[in-house]
N, C-alpha and C positions, 0 to 999 in steps of 0.2 A: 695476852693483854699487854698493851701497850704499857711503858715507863710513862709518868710525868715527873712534871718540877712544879713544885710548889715558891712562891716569893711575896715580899711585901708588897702591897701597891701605896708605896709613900706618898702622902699628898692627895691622896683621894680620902673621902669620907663615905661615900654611898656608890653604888654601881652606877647610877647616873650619869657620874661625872667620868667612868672609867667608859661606859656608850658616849660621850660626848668628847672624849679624847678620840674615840674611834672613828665619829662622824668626822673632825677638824681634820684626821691623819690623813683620811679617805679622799678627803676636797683637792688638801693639796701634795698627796704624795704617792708614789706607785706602791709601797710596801709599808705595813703596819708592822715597825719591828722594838727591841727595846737591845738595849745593848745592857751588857754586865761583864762582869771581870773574869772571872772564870768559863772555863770552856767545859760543857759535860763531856768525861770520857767515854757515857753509854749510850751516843749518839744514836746509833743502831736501836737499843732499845726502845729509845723515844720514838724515835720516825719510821715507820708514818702513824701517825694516829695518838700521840703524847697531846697532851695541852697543859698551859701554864697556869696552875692554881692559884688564884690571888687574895689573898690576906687584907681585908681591908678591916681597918682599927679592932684585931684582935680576934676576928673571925673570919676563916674562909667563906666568901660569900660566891664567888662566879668564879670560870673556867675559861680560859680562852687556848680554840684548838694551834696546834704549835706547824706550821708550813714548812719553817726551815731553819736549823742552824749554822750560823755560816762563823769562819773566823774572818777575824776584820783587825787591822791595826790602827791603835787610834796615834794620834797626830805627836802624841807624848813617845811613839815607838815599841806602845806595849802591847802583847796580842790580849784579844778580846772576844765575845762572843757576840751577834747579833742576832737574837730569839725573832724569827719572820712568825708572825702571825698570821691566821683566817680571822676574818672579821667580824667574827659571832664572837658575841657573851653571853656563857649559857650559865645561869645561875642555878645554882648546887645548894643543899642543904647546909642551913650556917651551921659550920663547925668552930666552937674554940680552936684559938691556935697562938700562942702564946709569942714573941717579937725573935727575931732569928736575922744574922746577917747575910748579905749574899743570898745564895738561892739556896735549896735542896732539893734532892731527888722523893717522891712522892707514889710508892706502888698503888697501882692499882686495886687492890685490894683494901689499902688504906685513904682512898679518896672519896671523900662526900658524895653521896649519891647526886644525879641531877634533878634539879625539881621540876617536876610534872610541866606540860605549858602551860596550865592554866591552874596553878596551885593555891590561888589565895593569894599566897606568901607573896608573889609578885606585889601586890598593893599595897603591900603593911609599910610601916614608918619602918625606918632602919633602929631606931631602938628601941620597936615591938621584936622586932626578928631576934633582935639581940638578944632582949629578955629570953623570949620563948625560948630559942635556941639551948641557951644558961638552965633554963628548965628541962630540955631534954624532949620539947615540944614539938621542935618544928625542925 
């Protein structure tokens, strides 16, 4: 089983808005990627088949599959990493998940299951999901 990285998504509130980063990416650019500071050393483990778990206000809510990590140097001189992504957002079971800086690595075995396509849960307000989630519900 594949490595993932789990990270904040700062500035997002709902998955919505993490689909409508993705749709803007899509319009005007060849690759949906995000840059961060540190580079994984268990490159191998992740690819192929890692995706990037995203933390949105305090709970894992979605998953997005991971394409490619590349090192990149940004314009300050420092090396960097660029997370290439596929363009799915596939929402996961909300897990609590507590604020953390930077990214972390995310076994497989410790990753929120996916939710069903057609789960309900897709519909609900995002602070139903919460709730339930907090309850052990959903």
């Amino acid at each position: 089983m594949p490595l993932n990285m789990i990270k904040l998504c700062v500035g997002v509130s709902e998955i919505e808005e993490l689909r409508a980063w993705v749709r803007d990416c899509k319009a005007g650019r060849d690759t949906l990627d995000h840059v961060t500071r540190m580079f994984p050393r268990r490159k191998a483990d992740i690819l192929p088949g890692g995706s990037l778990f995203w933390v949105i206000r305090g709970l894992i809510l979605c998953r997005q599959p991971i394409a490619d990590l590349e090192a990149v140097t940004g314009a300050d001189g420092i090396e960097r990493c660029r997370i290439v992504f596929k363009p799915q957002i596939i929402p996961v079971r909300p897990t609590p998940r507590r604020a953390f800086q930077g990214w972390r690595y995310l076994e497989a075995s410790d990753s929120p299951p996916d939710l069903p396509k057609r789960s309900g849960a897709d519909d609900l307000p995002e602070k139903m999901k919460r709730e339930l989630a907090e309850l052990g519900l959903l």
